[in-house]
C-alpha positions as CSV (number, residue, x, y, z in Angstrom):
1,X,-25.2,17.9,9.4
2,X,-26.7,16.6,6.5
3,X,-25.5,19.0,4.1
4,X,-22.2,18.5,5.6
5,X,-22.1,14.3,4.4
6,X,-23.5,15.5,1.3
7,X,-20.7,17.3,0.4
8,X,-17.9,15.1,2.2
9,X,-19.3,12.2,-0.5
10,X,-19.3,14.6,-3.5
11,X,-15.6,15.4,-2.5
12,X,-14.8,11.9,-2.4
13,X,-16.8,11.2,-5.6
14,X,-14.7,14.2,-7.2
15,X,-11.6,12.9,-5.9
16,X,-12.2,9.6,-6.9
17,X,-13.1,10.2,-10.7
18,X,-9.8,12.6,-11.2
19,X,-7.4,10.0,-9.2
20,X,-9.1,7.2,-12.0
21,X,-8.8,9.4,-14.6
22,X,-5.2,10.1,-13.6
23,X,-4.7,6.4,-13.5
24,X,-6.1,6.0,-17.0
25,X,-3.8,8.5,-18.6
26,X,-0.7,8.2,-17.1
27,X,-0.1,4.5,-15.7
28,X,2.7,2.8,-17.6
29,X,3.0,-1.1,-16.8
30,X,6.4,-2.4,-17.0
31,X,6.2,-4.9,-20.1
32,X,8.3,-8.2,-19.6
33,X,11.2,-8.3,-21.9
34,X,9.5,-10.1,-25.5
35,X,5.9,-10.1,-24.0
36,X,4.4,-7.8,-26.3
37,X,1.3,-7.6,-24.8
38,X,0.9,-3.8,-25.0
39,X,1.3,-3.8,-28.9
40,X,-1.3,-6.7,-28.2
41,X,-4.1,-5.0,-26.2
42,X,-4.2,-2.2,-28.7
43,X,-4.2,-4.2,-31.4
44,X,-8.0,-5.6,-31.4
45,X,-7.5,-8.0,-34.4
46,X,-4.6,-9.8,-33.3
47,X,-5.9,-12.9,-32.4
48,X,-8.0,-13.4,-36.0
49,X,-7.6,-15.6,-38.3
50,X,-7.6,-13.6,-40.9
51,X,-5.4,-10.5,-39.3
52,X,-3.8,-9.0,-42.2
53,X,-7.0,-8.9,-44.3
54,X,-8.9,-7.3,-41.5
55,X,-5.9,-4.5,-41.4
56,X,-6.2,-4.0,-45.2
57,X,-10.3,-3.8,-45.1
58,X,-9.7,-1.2,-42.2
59,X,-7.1,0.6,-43.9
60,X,-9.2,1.1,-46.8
61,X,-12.4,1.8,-44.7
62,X,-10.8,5.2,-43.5
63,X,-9.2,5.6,-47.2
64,X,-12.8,5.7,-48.4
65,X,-13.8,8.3,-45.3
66,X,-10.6,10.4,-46.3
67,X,-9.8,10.2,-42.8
68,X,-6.2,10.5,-41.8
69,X,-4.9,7.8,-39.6
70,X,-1.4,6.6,-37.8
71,X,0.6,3.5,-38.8
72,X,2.2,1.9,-36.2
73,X,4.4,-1.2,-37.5
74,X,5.8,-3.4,-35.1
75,X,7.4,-6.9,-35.0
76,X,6.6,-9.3,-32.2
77,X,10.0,-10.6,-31.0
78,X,12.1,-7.3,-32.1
79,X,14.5,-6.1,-29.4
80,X,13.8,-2.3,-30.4
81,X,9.6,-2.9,-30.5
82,X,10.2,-4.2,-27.1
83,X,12.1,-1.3,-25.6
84,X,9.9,1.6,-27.0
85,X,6.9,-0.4,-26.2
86,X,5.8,1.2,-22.8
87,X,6.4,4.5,-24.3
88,X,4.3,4.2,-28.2
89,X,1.3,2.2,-26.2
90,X,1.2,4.6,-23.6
91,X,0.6,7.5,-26.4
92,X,-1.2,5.3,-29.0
93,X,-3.6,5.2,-26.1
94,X,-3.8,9.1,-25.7
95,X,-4.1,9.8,-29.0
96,X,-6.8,7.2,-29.6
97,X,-8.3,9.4,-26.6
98,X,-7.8,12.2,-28.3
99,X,-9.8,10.7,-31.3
100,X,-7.3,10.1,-34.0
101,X,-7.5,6.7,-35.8
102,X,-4.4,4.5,-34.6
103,X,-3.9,1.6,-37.1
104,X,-1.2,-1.2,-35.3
105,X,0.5,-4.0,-38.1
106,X,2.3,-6.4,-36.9
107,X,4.9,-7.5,-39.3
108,X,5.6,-11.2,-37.8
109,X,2.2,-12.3,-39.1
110,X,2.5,-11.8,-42.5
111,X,4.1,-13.9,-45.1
112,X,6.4,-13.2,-47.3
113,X,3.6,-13.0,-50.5
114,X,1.9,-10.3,-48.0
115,X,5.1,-8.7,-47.0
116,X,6.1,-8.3,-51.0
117,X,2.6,-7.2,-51.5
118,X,2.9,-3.9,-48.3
119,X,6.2,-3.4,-49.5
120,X,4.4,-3.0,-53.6
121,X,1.3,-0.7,-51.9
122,X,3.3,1.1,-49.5
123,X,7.3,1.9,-50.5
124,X,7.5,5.5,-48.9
125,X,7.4,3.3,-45.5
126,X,10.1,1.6,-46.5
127,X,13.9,1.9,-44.7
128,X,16.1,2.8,-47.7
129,X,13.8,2.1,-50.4
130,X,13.8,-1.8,-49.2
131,X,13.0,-3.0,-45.6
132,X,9.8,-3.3,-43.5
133,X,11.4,-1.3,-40.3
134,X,10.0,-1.8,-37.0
135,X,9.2,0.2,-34.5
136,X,7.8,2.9,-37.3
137,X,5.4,5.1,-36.9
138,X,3.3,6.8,-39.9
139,X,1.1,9.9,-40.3
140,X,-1.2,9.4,-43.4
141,X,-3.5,11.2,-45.1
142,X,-5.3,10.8,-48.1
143,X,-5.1,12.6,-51.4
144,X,-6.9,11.4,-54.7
145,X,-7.6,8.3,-53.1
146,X,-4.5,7.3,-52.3
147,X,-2.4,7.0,-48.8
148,X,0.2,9.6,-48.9
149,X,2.7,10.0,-46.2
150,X,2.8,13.4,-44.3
151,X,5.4,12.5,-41.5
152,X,7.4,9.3,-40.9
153,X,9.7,7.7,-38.6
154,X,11.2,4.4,-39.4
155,X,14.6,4.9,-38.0
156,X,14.2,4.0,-34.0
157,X,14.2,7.4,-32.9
158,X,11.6,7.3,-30.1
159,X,11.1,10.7,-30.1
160,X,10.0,11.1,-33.9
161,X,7.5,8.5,-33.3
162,X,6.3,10.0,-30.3
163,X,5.9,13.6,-32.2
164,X,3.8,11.5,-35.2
165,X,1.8,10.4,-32.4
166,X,1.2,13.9,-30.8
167,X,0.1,15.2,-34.5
């Protein structure tokens, strides 16, 4: 009989951790339209003060450990950021599982010095050579000690992001 609890509990404990897990990987809240709060979560310096130099000291970090990372740019408030939202945080969160490095920028809190500034450091992410677009998603690696872009998809197509994130 006690053998027989024994393994009736380790079941349970078995079933318990895979139906978690489970939970973990594949649970998609429904994000309120312009919440944002996805892109948020994920995005661990949000809140400071000083965001955008905290994004430039970690970008620079892994350029220094030639470690290739993904760029996700996004714009609190843009209609398209809002409806690919569930899908990029759900696999920003896998591949951060995975153990790629997932970088998230939010556009909206730079100003337009720091915006002139990306757009002077970084112009292959550029929509036609001009424009910040968002959603876009960036594979980079580094080469000579500089950023180069391997993949990117700055044109809305969810499924080109989704790819760069799968990389």
């Amino acid at each position: 009989m006690d053998k027989y609890i024994r393994r009736n509990i380790f079941l349970g404990v078995i079933l318990l951790t895979f139906f978690c897990i489970m939970m973990f990987l594949f649970y998609q809240p429904k994000y309120k339209t312009g919440d944002f709060s996805g892109y948020h979560k994920l995005d661990k310096t949000y809140k400071h003060k000083n965001y955008l130099t905290d994004k430039y000291k970690q970008l620079d970090k892994y350029k220094k450990q030639s470690q290739s990372i993904k760029l996700v740019l996004y714009k609190t408030g843009c209609s398209d950021c809002n409806q690919v939202e569930g899908s990029l945080v759900w696999q920003i969160k896998r591949a951060r599982l995975m153990g790629q490095k997932v970088v998230l920028l939010d556009i909206n809190k730079m100003n337009s010095q720091q915006i002139s500034e990306f757009k002077q450091n970084y112009p292959k992410l550029l929509y036609q050579k001009k424009w910040i677009s968002t959603p876009s998603v960036a594979y980079l690696k580094v080469k000579n000690s500089q950023w180069q872009v391997k993949n990117l998809s700055n044109d809305g197509n969810l499924d080109d992001m989704l790819k760069i994130l799968k990389q």
